[in-house]
N, CA, C and O atoms as a MOPAC input file, in Angstrom:
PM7 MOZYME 1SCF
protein

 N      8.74400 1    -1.19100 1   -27.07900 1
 C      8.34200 1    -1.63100 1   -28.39000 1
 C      9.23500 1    -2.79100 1   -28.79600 1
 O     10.41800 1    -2.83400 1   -28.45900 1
 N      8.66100 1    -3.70900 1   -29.50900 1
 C      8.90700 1    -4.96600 1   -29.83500 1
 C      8.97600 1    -4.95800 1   -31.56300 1
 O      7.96900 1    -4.93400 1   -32.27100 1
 N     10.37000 1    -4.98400 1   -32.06700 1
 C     10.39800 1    -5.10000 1   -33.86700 1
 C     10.81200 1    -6.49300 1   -34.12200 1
 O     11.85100 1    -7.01600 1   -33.71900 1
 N      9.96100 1    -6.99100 1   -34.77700 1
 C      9.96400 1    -8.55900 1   -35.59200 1
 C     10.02700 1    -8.28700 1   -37.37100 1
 O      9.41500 1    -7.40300 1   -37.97000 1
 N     10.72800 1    -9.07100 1   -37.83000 1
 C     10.87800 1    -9.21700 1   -39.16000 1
 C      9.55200 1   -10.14500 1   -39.58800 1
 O      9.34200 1   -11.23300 1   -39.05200 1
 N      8.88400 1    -9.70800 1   -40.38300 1
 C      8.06900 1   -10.29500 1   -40.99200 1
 C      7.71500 1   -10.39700 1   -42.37800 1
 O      7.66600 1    -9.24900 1   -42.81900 1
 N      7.48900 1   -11.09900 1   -43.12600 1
 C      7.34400 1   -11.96300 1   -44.78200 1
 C      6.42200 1   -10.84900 1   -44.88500 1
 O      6.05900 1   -10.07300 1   -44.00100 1
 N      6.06900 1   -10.90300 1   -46.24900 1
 C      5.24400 1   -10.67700 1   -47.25700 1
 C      3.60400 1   -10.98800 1   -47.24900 1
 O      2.71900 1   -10.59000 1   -48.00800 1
 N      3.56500 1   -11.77100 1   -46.20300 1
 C      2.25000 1   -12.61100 1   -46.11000 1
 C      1.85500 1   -12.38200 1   -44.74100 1
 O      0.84300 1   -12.89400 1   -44.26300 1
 N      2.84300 1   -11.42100 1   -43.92800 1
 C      2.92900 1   -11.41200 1   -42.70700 1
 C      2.98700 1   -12.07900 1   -41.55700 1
 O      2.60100 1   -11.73700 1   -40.44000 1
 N      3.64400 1   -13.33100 1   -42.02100 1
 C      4.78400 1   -13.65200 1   -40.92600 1
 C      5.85700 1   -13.30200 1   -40.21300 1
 O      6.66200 1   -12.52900 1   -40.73300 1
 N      6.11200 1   -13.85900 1   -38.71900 1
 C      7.16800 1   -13.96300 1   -38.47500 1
 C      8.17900 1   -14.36600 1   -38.90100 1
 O      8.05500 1   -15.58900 1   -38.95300 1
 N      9.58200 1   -13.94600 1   -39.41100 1
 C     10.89600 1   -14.89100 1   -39.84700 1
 C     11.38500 1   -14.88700 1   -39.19300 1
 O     11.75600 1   -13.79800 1   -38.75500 1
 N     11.85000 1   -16.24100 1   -38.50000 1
 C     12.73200 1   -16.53800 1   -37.47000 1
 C     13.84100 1   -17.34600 1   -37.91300 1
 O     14.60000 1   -17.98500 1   -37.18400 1
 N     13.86800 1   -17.26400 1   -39.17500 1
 C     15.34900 1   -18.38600 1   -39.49200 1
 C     16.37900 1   -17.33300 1   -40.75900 1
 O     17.03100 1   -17.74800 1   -41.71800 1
 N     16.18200 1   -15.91400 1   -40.28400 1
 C     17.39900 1   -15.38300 1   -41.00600 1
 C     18.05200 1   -13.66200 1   -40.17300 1
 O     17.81000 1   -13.44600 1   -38.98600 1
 N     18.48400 1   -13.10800 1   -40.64300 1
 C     19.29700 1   -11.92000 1   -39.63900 1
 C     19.50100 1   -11.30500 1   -40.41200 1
 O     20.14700 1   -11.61700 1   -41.41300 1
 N     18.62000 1    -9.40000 1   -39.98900 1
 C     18.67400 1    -8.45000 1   -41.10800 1
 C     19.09300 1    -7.62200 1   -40.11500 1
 O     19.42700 1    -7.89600 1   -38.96200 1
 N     19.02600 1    -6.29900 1   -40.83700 1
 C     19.34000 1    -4.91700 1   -40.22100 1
 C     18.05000 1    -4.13700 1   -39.71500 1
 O     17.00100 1    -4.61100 1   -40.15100 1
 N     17.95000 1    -3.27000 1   -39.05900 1
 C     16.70400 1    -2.56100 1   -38.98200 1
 C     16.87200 1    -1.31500 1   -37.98300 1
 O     16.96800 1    -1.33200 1   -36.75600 1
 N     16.88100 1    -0.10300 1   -38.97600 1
 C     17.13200 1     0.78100 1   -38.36800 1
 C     15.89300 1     1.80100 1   -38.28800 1
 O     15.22800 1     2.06700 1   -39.29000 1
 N     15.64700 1     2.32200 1   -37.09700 1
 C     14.65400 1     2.88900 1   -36.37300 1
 C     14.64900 1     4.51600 1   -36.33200 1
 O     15.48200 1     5.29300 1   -35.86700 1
 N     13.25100 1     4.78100 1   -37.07000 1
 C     13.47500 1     6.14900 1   -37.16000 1
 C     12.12900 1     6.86500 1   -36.49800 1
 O     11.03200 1     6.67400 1   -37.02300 1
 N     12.26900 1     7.69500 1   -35.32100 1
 C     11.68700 1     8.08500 1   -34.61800 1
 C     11.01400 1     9.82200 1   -34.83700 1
 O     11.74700 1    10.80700 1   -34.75300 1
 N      9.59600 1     9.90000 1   -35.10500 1
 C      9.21000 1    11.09800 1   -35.02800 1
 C      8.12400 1    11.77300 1   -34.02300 1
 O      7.61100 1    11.02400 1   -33.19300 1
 N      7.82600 1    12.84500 1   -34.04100 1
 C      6.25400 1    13.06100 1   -33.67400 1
 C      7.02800 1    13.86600 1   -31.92300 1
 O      7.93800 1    14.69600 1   -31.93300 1
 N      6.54600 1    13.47700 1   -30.99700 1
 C      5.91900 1    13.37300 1   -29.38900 1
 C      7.45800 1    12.50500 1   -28.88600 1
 O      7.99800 1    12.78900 1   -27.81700 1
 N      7.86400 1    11.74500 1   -29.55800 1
 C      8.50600 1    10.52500 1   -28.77500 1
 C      9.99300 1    10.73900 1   -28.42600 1
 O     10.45700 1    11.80400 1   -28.83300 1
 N     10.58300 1    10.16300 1   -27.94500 1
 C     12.32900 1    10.13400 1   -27.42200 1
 C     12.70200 1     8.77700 1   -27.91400 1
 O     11.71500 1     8.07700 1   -27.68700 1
 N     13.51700 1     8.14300 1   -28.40500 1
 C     14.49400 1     7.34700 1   -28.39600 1
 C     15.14700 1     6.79700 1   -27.43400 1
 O     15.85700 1     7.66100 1   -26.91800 1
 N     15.29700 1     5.55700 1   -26.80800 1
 C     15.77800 1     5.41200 1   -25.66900 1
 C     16.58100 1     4.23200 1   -26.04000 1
 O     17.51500 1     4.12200 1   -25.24500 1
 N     16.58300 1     3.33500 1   -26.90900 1
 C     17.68200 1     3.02500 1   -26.73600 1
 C     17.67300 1     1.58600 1   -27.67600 1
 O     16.53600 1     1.50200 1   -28.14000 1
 N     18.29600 1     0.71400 1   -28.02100 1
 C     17.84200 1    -1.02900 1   -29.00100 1
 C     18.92700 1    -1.98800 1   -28.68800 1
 O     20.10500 1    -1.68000 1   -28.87200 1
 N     18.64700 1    -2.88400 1   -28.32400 1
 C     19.42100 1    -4.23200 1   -28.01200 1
 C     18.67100 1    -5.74700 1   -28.95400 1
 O     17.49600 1    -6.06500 1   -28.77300 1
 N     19.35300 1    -6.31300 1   -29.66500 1
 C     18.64500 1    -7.73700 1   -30.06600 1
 C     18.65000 1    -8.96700 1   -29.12000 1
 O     18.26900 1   -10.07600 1   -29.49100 1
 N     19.04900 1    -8.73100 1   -28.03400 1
 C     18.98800 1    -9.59300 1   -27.10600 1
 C     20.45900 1   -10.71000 1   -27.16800 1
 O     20.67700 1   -11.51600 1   -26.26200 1
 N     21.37600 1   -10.56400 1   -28.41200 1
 C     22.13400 1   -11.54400 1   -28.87400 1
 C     23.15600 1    -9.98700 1   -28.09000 1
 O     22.80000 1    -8.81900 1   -28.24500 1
 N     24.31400 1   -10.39200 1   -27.35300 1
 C     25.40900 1    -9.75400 1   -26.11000 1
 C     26.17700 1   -10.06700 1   -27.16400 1
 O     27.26100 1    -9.55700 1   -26.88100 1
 N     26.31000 1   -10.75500 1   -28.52600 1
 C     27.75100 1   -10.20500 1   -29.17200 1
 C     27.30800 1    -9.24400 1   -30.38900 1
 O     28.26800 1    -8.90800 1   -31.08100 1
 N     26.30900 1    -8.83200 1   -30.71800 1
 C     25.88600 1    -7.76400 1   -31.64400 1
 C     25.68500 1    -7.28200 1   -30.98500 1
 O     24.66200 1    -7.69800 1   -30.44100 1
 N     26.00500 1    -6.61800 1   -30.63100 1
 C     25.64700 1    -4.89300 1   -29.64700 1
 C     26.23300 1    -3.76800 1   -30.43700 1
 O     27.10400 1    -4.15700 1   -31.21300 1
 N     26.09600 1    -3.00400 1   -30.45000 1
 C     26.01200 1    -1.81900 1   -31.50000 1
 C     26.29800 1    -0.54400 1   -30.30700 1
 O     26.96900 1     0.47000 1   -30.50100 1
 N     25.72100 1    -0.85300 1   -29.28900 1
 C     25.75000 1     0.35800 1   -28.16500 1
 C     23.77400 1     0.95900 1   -27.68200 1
 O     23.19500 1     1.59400 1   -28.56400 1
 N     23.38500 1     0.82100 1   -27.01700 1
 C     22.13400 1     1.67300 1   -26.81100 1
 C     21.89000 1     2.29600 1   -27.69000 1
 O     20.97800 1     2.18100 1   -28.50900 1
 N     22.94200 1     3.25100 1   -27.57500 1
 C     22.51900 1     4.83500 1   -28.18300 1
 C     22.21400 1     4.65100 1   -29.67600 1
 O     21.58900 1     5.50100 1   -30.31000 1
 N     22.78000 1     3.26100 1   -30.33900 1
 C     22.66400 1     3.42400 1   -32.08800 1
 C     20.75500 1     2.98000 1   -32.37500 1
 O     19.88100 1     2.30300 1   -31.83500 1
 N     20.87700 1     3.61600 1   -33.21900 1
 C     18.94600 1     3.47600 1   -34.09600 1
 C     19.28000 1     2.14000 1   -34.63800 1
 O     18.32500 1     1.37200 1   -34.52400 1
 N     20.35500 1     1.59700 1   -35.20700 1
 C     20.66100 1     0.71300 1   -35.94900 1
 C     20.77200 1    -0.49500 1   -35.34400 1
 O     21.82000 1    -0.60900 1   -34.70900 1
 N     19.97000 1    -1.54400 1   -35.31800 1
 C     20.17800 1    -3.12300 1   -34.55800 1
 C     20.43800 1    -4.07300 1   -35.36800 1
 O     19.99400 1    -3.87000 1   -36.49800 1
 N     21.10900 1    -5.24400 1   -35.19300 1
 C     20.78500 1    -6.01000 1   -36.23500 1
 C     20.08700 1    -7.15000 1   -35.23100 1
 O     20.23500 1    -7.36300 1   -34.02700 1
 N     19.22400 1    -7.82200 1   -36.30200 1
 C     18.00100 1    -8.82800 1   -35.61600 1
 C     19.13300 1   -10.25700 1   -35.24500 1
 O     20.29100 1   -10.60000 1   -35.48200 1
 N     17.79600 1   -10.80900 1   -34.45300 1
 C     18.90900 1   -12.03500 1   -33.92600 1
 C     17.30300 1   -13.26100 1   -33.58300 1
 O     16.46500 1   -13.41800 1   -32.69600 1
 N     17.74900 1   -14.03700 1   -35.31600 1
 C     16.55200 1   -14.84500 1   -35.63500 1
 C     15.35700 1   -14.34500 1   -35.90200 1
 O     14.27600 1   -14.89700 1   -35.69300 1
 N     15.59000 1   -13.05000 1   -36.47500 1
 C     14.24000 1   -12.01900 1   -37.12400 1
 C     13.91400 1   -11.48300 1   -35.83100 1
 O     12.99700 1   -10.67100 1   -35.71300 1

């Protein structure tokens, strides 16, 4: 799964950096969140990512 920050109007925002923490129910497992940015890393294991350019 792929999380993008998106406007009000439903856009993509690609010119700011939020938080976004992931909450998993139902059938599913948790496996793991990276923003692709190697100096925010948080660890796999956290629900909590922060975005890198939305």
């Amino acid at each position: 799964m792929v999380a993008q920050l998106i406007d009000k109007h439903g856009n993509e925002v690609k010119n700011t950096e939020d938080q976004i923490t992931f909450k998993i129910s139902g059938e599913h497992r948790f496996l793991g969140t990276d923003c692709g940015d190697s100096t925010k890393l948080n660890g796999f294991n956290s629900k909590t990512v922060n975005t890198n350019f939305g």
